[in-house]
C-alpha positions as CSV (number, residue, x, y, z in Angstrom):
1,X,-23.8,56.2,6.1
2,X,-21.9,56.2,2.6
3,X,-18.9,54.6,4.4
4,X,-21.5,52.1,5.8
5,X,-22.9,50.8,2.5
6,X,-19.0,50.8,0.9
7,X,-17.6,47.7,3.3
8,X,-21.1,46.4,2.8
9,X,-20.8,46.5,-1.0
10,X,-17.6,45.2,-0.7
11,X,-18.4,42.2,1.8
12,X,-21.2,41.0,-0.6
13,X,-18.4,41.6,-3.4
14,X,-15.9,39.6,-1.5
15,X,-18.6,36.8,-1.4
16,X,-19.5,36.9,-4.8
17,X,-15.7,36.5,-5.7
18,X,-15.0,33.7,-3.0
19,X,-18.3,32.4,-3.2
20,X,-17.2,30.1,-6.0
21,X,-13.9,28.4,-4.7
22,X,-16.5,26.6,-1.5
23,X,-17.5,23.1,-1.3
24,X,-17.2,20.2,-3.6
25,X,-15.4,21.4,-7.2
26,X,-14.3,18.7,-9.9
27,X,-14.8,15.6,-11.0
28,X,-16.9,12.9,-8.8
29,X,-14.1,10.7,-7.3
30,X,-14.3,7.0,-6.1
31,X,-12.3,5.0,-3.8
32,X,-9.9,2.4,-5.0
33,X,-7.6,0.4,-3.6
34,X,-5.7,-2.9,-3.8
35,X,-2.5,-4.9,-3.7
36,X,0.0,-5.1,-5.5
37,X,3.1,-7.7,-5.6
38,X,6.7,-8.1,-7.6
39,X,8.2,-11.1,-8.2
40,X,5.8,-12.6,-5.4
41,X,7.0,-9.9,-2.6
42,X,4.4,-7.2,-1.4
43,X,6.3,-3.5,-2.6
44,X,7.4,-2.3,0.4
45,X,7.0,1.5,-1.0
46,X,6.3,3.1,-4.3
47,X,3.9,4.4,-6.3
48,X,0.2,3.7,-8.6
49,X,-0.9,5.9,-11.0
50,X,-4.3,5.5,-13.3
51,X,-4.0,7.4,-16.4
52,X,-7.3,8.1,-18.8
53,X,-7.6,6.7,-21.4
54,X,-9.3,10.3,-22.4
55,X,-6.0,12.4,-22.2
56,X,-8.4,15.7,-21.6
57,X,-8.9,14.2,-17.9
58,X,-6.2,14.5,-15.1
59,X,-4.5,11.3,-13.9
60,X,-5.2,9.9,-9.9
61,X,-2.3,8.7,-7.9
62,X,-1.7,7.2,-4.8
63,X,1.4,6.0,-2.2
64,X,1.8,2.1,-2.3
65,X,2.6,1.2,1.2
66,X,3.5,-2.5,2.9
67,X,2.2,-3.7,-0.7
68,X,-1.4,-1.7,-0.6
69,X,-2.7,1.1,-1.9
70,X,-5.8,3.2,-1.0
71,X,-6.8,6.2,-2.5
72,X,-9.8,8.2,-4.8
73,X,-9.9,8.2,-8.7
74,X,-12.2,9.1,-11.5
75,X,-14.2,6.9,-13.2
76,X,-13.6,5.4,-16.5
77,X,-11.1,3.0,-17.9
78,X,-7.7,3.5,-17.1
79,X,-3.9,2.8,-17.9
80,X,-2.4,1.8,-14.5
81,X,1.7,3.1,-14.0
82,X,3.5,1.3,-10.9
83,X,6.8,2.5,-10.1
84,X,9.6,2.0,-6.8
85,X,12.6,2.3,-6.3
86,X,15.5,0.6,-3.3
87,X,18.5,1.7,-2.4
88,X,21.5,0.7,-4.3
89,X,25.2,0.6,-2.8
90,X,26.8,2.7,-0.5
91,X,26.5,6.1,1.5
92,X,27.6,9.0,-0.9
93,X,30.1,11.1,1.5
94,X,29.3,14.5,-0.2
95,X,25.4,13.9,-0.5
96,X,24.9,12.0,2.4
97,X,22.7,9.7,1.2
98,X,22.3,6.0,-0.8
99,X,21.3,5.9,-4.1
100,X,18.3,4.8,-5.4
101,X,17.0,2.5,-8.1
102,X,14.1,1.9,-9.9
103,X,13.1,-1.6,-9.8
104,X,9.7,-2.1,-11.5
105,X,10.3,-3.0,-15.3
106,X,9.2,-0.3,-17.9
107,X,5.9,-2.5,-18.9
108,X,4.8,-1.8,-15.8
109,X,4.9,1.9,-15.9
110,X,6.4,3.9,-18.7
111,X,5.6,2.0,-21.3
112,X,2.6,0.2,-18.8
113,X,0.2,-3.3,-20.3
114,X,-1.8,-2.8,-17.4
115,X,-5.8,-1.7,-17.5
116,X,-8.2,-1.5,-15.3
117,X,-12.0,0.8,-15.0
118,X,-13.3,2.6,-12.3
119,X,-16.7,1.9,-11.6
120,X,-18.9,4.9,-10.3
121,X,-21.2,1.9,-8.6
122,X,-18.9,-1.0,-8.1
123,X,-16.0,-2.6,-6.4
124,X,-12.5,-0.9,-7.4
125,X,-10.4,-2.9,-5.6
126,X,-8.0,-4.7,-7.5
127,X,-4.8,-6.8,-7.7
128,X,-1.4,-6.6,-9.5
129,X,1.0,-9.4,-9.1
130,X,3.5,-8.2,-11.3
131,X,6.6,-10.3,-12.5
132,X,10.3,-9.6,-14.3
């Protein structure tokens, strides 16, 4: 009996630890997505970051693909980062590979102009045609 009530005690005290970690944790998320262009050309692959503006809250990123992104963020406004890359010249023979360059100017992502706020009860879909 005394064996009994120990792996009973410590099922409930497995629950009570794991108990915790299940279902929905975090922030409330909301979907954005978009487009975004360079020079007039959808980006083929790269990229989209929103940064808070409250630096206490993690950023939300997402894959650009075929020029569209598609992914969930939190709400509040937000410095957007945009960054890809191409390849650049030829097939390294010891790495076996092609480099790669960025492409997207700075003001785009390091040192980024763009802003945008995710609405908890609104659309989030939004457009960047970005230029040289």
């Amino acid at each position: 009996m005394a064996m009994e009530r120990c792996v009973a005690f410590g099922a409930v005290g497995l629950l009570v630890l794991l108990g915790p970690g299940c279902g929905p944790s975090g922030p409330k998320t909301y979907p954005v997505s978009g487009t975004v262009t360079f020079n007039g050309e959808k980006i083929p692959k790269g990229h989209i970051v929103f940064v808070p503006v409250d630096e206490s809250i993690a950023p939300d990123a997402g894959e650009i693909v075929d020029g569209r992104f598609d992914f969930r963020a939190k709400a509040g406004k937000k410095e957007v980062r945009i960054s890809a890359d191409r390849e650049v010249g030829e097939m390294d023979p010891v790495m076996h590979t092609i480099p790669r360059q960025s492409y997207i100017p700075s003001k785009y992502n390091v040192e980024s102009v763009l802003e945008r706020e995710v609405v908890p009860d609104g659309d989030n879909t939004f457009t960047f045609e970005l230029e040289e």
